[in-house]
C-alpha positions as CSV (number, residue, x, y, z in Angstrom):
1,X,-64.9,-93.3,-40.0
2,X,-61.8,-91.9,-41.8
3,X,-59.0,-93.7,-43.6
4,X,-55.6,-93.1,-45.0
5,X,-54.2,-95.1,-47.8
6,X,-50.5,-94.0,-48.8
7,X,-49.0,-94.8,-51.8
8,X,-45.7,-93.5,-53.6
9,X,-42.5,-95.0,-52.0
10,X,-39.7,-97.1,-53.4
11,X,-36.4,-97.5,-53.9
12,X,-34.3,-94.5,-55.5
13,X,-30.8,-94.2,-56.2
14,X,-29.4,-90.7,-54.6
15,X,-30.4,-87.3,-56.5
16,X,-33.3,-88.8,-57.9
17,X,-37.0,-88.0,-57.1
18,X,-40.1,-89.7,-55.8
19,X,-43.8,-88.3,-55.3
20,X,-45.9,-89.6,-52.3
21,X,-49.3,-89.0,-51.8
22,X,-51.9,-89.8,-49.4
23,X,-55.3,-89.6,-49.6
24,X,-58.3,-89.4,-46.6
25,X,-62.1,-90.9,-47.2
26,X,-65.0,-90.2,-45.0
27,X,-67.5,-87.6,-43.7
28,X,-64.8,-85.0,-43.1
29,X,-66.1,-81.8,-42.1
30,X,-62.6,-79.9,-42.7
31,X,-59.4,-81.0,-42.2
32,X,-57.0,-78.4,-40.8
33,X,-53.4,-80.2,-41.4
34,X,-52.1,-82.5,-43.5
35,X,-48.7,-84.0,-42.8
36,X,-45.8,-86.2,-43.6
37,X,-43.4,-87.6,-41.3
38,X,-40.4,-90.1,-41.4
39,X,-38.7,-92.6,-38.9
40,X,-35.2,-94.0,-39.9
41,X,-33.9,-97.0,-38.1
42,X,-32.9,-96.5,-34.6
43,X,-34.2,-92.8,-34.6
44,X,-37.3,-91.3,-33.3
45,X,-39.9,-89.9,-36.0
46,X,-40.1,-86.4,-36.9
47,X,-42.0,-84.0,-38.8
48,X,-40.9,-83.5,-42.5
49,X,-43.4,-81.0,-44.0
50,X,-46.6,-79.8,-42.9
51,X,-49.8,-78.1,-44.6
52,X,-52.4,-75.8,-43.0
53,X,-56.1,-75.4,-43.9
54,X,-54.8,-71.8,-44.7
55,X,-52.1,-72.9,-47.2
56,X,-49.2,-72.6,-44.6
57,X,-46.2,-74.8,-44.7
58,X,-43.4,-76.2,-42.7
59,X,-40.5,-77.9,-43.3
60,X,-37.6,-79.6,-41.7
61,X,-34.6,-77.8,-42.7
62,X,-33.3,-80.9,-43.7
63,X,-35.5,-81.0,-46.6
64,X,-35.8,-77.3,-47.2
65,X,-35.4,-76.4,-50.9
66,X,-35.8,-80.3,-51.7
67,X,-39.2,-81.2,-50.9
68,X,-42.3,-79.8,-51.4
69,X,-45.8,-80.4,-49.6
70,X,-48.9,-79.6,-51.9
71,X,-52.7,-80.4,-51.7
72,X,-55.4,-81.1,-53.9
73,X,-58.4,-80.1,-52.2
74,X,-60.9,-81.7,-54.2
75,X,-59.7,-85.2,-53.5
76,X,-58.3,-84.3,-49.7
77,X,-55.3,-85.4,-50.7
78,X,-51.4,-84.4,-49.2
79,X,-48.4,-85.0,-51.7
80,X,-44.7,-84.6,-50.8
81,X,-42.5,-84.4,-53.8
82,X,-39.3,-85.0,-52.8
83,X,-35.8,-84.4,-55.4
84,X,-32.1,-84.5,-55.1
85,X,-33.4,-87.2,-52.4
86,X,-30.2,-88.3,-50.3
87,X,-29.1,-91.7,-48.6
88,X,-30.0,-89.9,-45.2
89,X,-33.5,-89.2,-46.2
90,X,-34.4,-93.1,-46.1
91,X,-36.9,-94.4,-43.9
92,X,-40.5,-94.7,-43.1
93,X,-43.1,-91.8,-44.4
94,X,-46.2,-91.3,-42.8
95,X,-48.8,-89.7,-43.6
96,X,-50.7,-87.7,-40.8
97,X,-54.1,-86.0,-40.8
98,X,-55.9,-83.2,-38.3
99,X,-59.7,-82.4,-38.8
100,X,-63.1,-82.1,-38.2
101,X,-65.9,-84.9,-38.6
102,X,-69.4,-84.2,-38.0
103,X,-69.4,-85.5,-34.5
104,X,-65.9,-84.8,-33.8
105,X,-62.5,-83.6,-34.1
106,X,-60.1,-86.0,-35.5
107,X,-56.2,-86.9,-35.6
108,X,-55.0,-90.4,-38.0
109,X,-51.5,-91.7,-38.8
110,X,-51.1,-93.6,-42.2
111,X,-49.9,-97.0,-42.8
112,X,-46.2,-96.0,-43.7
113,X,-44.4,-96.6,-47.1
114,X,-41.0,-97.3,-47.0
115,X,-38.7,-95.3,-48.5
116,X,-34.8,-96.4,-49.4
117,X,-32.1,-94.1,-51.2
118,X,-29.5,-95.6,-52.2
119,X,-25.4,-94.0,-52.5
């Protein structure tokens, strides 16, 4: 069994910063992705940044230059700091995770933390 507990959002007022992290428990074999993810009223949810096993990353161009997705192996955990946040980058992060567990692959979505940036 694997979990996700996210933690990190809040309310910020426009150029400031926030750090989220999120942080998977169980008998995980390997995980090969760790990613965050955001849904803003009325819109669909797309991809935000993204972390390979081999240290590759992705990012919306949205948040290019802005954000940055980092890991910390030890503790299989996925951080997104995110600076000079804007009024368009509010909404709901989530927190998604791609790996191996001794019996199977596995694919889990976090809870969601609200984030709000205010003008």
């Amino acid at each position: 069994q694997v979990q996700l507990v996210e933690s990190g959002g809040g309310l910020v007022q426009a150029g400031g910063s926030l750090r989220l992290s999120c942080t998977a428990s169980g008998i995980i074999i390997r995980i090969n992705t760790m990613s965050w993810h955001r849904q803003a009223p009325g819109k669909q949810r797309e991809l935000v940044a993204a972390l390979t096993f081999g240290g590759s990353t992705n990012y919306a161009d949205s948040v290019k230059g802005r954000f940055t997705i980092s890991r910390d192996n030890g503790k299989n955990t996925v951080n997104l700091q995110m600076d000079s946040l804007k009024p368009e980058d509010t909404g709901v992060y989530y927190c998604n995770v791609e790996g191996v567990l001794p019996e199977r692959n596995f694919g889990l979505w976090g809870q969601g933390t609200q984030v709000t940036v205010s003008s």
